[in-house]
C-alpha positions in Angstrom: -21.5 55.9 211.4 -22.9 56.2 207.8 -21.3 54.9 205.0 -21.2 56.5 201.8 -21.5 54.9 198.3 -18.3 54.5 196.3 -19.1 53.2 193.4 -20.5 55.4 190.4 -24.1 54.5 190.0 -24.1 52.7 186.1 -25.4 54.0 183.4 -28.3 52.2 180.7 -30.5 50.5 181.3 -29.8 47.0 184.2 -29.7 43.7 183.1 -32.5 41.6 182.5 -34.5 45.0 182.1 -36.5 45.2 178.3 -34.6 47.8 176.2 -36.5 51.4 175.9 -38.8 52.0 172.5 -37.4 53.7 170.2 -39.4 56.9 170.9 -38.3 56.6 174.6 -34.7 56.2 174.0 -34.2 59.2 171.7 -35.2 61.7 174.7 -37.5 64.8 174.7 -40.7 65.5 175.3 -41.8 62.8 174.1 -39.9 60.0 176.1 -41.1 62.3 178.8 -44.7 61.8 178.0 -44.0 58.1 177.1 -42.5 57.5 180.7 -45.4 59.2 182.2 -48.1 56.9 180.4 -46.4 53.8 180.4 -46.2 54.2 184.3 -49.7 54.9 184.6 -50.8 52.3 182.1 -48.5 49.8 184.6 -50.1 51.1 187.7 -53.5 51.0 186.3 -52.5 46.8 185.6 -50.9 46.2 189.4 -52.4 47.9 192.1 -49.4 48.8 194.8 -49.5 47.2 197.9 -51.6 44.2 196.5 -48.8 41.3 196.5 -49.0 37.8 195.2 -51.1 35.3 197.7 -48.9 32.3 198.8 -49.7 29.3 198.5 -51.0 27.1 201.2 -48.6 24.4 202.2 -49.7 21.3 203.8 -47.3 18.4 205.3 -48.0 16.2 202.0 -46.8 18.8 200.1 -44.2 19.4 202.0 -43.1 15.3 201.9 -44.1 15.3 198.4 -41.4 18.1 197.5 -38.6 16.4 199.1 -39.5 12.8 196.7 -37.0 12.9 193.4 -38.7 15.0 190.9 -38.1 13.7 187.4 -39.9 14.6 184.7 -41.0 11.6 182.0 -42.7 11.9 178.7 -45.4 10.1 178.2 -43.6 7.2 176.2 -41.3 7.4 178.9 -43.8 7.0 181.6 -45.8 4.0 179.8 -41.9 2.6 179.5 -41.5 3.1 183.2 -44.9 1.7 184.1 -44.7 -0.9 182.1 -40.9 -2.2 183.1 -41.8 -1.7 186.9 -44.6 -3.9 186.4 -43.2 -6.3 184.6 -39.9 -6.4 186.8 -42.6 -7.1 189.4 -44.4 -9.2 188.1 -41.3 -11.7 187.2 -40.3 -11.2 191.0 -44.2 -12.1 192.4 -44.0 -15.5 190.1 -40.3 -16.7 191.0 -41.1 -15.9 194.9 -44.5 -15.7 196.1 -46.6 -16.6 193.2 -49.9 -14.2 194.1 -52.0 -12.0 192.4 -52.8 -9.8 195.3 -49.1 -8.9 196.2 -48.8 -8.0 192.7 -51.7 -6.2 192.6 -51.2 -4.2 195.8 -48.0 -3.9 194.3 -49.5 -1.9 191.6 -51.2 0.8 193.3 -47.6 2.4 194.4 -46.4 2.6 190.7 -49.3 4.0 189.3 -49.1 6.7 192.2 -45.5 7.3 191.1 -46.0 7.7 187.4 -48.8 10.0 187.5 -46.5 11.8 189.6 -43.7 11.8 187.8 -45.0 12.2 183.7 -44.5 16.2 182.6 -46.9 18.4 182.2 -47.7 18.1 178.7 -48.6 14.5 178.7 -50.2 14.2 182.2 -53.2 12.2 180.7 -51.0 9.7 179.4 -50.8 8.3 183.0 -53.9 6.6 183.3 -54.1 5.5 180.1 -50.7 3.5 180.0 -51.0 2.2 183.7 -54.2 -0.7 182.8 -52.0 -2.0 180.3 -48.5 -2.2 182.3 -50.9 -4.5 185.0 -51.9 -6.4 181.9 -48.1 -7.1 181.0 -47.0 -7.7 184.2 -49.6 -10.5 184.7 -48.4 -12.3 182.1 -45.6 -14.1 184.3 -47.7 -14.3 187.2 -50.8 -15.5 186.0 -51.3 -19.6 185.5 -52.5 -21.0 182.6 -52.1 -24.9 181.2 -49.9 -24.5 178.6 -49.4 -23.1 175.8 -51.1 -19.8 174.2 -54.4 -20.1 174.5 -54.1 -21.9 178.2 -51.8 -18.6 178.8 -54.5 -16.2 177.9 -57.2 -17.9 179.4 -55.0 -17.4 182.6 -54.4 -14.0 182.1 -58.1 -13.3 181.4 -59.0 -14.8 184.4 -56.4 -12.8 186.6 -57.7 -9.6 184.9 -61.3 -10.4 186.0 -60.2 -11.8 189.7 -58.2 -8.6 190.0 -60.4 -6.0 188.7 -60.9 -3.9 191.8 -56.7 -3.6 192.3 -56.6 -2.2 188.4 -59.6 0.0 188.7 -58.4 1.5 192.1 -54.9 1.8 191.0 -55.5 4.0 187.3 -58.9 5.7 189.6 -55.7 7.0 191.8 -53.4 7.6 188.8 -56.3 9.8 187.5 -56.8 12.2 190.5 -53.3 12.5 190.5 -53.3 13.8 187.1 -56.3 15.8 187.9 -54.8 17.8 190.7 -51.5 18.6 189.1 -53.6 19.7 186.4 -56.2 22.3 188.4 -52.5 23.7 190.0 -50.9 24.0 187.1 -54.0 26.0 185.7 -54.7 27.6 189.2 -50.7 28.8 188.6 -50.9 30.4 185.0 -54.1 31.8 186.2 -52.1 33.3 189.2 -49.3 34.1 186.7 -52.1 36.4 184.6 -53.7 38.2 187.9 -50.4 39.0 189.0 -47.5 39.8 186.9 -44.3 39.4 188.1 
């Protein structure tokens, strides 16, 4: 059984459809014309039957999507870095009192701000991530008292812990790099094939 249309089919132009040139939308043989090229000129740009590619999805992505997704400057980011690590670091000296723990500890955080910055300030990551592990050691590091006993201390967890920092802002940095080559992989999708 076939079912006929009821409604009157609307007339202008649909939403979220560009308003017609003025040459177009005054009629004749002109808008004719105008139609005629603008359709070829669009055909020439998209060939039919070529769609967009999908992306390739892979389980990380997949368990990466489902993570909470907020988006951080990059002041906010080096405030998030640095509080983590500092929270952390407090924790690591009133409880277990070692470097490593607080340097595997490290790792994570730096994974999850380079993660989580915004676009526009993606390099900020690595940057601010070296000197949230330098705040962070300052409750966990010993010294002898006073400033200078408290510096040596912290130079000295710097040094003992180098590898921990340099893996940790190494990781922060591929992060950064990959969302960077998609999001420039994506606007160079975006140009080869208009929506």
């Amino acid at each position: 059984m076939e079912q006929h249309r009821t409604r009157p089919p609307q007339q202008g132009p649909r939403r979220g459809t560009p308003p017609l040139p003025p040459q177009a939308a005054r009629g004749g043989k002109g808008a004719a014309a105008g139609r005629a090229g603008s359709g070829a000129g669009s055909a020439g740009r998209r060939r039919p039957g070529v769609s967009r590619p999908a992306p390739a999805r892979s389980p990380l992505a997949g368990a990466l999507r489902r993570l909470p997704n907020p988006r951080l400057t990059g002041l906010g980011g080096g405030l998030f870095c640095g509080a983590v690590m500092v929270l952390l670091g407090l924790l690591d000296g009133l409880l277990l009192g070692s470097l490593t723990a607080y340097s595997v500890l490290f790792v994570p955080v730096c994974l999850v701000t380079a993660a989580w910055v915004r676009r526009g300030d993606l390099l900020t990551a690595p940057v601010v991530a070296p000197i949230a592990f330098a705040l962070g050691l300052l409750p966990v590091a010993e010294g002898d008292g006073g400033f200078l006993g408290r510096l040596m201390g912290l130079v000295t967890a710097l040094a003992t812990q180098a590898g921990w920092l340099y893996g940790g802002t190494l990781l922060a940095g591929i992060v950064v790099l990959a969302r960077r080559v998609a999001l420039l992989r994506e606007r160079t999708d975006r140009r080869r094939y208009p929506v």
